[in-house]
DRENPA-3360 file (N, C-alpha, C; in nm, 2 decimals, always signed):
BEGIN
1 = XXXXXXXX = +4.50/+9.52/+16.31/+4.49/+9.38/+16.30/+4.59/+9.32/+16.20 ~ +4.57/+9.38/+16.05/+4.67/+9.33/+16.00/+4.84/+9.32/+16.02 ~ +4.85/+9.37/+16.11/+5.02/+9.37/+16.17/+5.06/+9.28/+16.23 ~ +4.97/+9.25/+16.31/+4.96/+9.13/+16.37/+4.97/+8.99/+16.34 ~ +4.86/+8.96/+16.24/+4.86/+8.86/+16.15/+4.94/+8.81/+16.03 ~ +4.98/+8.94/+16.03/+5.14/+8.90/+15.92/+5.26/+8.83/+15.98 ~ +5.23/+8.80/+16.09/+5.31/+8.67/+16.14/+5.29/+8.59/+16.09 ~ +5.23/+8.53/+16.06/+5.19/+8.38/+15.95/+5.25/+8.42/+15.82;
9 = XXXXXXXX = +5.32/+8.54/+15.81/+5.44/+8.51/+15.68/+5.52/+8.43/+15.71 ~ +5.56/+8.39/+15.83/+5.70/+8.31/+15.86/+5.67/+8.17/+15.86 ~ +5.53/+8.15/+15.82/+5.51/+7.97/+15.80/+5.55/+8.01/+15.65 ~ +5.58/+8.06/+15.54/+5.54/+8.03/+15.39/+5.68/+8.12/+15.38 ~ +5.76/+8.23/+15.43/+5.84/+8.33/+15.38/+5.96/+8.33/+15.47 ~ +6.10/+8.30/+15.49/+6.19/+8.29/+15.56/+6.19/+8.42/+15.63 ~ +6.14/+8.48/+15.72/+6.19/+8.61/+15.81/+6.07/+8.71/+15.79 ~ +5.95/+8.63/+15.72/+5.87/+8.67/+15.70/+5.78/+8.75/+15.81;
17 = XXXXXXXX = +5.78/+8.64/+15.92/+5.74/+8.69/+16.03/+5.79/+8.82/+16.09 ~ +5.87/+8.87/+16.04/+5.94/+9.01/+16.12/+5.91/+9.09/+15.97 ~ +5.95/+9.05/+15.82/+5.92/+9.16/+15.73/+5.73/+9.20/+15.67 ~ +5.65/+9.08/+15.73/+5.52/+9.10/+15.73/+5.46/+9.26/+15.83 ~ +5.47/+9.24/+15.93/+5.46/+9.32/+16.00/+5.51/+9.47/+15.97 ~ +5.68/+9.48/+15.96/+5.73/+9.58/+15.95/+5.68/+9.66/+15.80 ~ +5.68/+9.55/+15.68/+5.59/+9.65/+15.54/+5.47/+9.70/+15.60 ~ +5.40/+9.64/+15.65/+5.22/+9.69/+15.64/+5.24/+9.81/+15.77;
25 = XXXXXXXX = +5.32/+9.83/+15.88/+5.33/+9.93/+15.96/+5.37/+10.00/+15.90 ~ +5.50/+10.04/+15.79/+5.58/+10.14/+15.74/+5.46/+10.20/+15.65 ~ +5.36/+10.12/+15.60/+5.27/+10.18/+15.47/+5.15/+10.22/+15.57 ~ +5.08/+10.19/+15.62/+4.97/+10.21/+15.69/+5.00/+10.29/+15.84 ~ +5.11/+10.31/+15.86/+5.09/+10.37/+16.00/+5.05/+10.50/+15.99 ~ +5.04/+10.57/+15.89/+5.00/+10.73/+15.87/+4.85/+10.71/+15.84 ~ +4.80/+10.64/+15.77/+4.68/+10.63/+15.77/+4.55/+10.59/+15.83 ~ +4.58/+10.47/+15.93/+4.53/+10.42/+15.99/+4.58/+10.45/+16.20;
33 = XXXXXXXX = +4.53/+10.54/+16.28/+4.59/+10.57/+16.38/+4.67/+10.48/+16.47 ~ +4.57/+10.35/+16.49/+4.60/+10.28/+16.56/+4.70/+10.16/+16.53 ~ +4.73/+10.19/+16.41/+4.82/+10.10/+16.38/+4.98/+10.11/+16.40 ~ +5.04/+10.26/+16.41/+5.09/+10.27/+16.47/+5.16/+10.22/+16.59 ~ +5.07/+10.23/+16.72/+5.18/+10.14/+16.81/+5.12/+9.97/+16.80 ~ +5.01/+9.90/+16.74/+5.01/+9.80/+16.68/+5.11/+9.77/+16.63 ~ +5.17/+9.83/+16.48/+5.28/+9.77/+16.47/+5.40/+9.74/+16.52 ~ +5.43/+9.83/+16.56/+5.55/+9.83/+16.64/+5.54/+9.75/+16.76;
41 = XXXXXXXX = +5.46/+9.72/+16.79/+5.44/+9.59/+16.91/+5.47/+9.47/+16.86 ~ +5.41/+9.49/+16.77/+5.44/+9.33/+16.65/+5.60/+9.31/+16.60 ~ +5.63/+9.42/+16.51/+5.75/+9.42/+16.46/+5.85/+9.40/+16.61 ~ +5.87/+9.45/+16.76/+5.93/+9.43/+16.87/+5.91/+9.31/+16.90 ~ +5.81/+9.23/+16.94/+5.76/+9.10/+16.96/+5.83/+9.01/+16.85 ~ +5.81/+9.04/+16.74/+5.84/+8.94/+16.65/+6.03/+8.90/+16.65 ~ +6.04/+9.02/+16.63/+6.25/+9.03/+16.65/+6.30/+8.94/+16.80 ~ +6.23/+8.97/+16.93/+6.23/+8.93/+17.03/+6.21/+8.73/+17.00;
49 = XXXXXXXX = +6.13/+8.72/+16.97/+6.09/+8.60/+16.96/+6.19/+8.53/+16.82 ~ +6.26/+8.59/+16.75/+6.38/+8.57/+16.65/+6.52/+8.56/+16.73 ~ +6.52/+8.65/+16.80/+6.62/+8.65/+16.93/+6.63/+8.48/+17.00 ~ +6.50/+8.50/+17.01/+6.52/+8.37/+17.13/+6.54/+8.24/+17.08 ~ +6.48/+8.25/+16.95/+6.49/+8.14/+16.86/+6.66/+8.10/+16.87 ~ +6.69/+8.18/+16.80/+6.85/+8.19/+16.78/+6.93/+8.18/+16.87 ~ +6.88/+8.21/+17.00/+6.95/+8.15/+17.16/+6.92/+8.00/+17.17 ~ +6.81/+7.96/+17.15/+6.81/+7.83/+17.13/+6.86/+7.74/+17.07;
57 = XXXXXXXX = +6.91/+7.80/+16.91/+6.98/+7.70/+16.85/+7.13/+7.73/+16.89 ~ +7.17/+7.79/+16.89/+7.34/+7.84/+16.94/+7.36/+7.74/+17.14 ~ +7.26/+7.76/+17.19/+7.24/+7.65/+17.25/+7.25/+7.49/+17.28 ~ +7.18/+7.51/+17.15/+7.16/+7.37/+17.10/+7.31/+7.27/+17.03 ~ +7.34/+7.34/+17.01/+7.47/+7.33/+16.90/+7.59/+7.32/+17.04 ~ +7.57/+7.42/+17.12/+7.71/+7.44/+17.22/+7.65/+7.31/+17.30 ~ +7.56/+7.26/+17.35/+7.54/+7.16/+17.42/+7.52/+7.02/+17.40 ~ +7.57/+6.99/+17.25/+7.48/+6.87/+17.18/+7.63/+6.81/+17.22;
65 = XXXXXXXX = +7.75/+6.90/+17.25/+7.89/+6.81/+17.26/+7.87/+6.71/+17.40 ~ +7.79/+6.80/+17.50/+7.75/+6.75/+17.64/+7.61/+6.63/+17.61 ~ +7.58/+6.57/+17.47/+7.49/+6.49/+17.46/+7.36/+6.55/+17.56 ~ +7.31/+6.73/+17.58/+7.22/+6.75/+17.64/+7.15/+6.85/+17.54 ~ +7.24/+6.88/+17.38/+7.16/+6.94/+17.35/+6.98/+6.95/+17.29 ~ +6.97/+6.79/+17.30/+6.81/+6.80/+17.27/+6.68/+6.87/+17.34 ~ +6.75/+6.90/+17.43/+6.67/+6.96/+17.53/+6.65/+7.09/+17.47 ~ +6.70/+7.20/+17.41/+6.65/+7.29/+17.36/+6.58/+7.28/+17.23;
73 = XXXXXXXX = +6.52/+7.18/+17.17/+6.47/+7.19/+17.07/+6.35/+7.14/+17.15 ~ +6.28/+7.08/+17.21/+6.15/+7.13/+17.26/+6.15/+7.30/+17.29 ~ +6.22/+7.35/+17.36/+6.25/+7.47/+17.43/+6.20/+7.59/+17.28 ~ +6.29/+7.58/+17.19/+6.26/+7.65/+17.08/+6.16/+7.58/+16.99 ~ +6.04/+7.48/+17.02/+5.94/+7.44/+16.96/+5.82/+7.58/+17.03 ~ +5.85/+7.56/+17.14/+5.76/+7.62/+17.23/+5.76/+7.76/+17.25 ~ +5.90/+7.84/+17.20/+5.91/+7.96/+17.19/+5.83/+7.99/+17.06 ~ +5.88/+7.96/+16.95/+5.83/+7.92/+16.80/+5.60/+7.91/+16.81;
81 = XXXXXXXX = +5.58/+7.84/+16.89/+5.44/+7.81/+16.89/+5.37/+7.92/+16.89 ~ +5.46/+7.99/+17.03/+5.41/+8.06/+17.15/+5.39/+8.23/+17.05 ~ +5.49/+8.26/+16.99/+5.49/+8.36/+16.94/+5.39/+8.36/+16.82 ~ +5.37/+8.23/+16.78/+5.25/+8.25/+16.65/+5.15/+8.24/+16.72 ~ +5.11/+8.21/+16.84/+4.98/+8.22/+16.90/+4.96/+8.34/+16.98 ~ +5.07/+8.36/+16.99/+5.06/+8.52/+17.09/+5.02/+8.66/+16.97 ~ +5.04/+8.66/+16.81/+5.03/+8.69/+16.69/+4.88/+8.71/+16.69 ~ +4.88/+8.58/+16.68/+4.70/+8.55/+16.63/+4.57/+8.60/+16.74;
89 = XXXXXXXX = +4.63/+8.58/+16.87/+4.54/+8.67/+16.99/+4.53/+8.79/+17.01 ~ +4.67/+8.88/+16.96/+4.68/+9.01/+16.97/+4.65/+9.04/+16.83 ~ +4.63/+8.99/+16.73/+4.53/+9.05/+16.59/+4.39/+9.02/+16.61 ~ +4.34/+8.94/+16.70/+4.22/+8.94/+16.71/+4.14/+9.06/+16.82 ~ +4.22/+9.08/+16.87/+4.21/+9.22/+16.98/+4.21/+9.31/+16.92 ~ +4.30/+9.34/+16.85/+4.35/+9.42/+16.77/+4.24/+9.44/+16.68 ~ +4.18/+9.42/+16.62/+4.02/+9.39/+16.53/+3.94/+9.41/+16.65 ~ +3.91/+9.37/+16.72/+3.81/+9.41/+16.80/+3.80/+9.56/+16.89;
97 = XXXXXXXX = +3.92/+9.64/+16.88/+3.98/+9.74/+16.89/+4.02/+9.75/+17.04 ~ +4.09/+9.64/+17.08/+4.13/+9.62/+17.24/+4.25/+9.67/+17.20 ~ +4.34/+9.70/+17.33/+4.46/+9.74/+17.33/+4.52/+9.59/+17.33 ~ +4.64/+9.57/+17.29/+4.70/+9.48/+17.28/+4.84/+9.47/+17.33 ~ +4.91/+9.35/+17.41/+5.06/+9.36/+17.44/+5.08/+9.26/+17.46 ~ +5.22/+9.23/+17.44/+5.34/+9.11/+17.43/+5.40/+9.10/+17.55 ~ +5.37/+8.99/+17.60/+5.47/+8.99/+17.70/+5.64/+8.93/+17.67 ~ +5.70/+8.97/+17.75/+5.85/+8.97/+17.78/+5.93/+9.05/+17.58;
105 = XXXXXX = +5.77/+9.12/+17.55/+5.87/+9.17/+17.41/+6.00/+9.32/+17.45 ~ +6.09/+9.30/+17.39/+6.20/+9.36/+17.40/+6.16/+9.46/+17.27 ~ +6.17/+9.61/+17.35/+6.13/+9.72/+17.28/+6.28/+9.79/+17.21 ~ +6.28/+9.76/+17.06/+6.37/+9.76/+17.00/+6.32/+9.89/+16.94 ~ +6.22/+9.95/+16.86/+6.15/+10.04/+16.83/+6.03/+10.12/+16.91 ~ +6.11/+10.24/+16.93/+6.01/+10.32/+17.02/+5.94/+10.38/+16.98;
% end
């Protein structure tokens, strides 16, 4: 559960969202079984959703010359939401001892 929830470093810690997850997996994955592919779901999800972030603004910036770039900043509000709410569902599963998964996360760690 905790791997999960360490997403809410990235409201208070610049990149936090991706270095929350990845410390408490690197320390706890030997100890705790299941945390294991928990984290690494998290730490993949979270990068993915840093990814997309960053497609959005490079986006936003190449299209703002065509006076259409506002349109991706809803776009990346919603990517942004979606991934701290998709965090907070799959840590609560996760505590409840459900299997848990991300959709469209890009499996950067296997």
């Amino acid at each position: 559960m905790l791997c999960h929830l360490t997403c809410l470093a990235g409201l208070v810690v610049p990149f936090g969202h991706i270095l929350g997850p990845l410390i408490v997996w690197q320390i706890k994955r030997n100890e705790i079984p299941s945390t294991d592919a928990h984290g690494k779901a998290a730490v993949n999800f979270q990068i993915t959703v840093s990814l997309a972030l960053i497609a959005c603004a490079v986006l936003a910036l190449a299209l703002w010359v065509l006076c259409i770039g506002w349109v991706m900043i809803p776009v990346g509000m919603v990517v942004w939401f979606g991934g701290l709410t998709l965090g907070v569902i799959n840590g609560i599963k996760a505590n409840d001892g459900k299997e848990c998964g991300y959709p469209w996360a890009i499996e950067f760690i296997k």
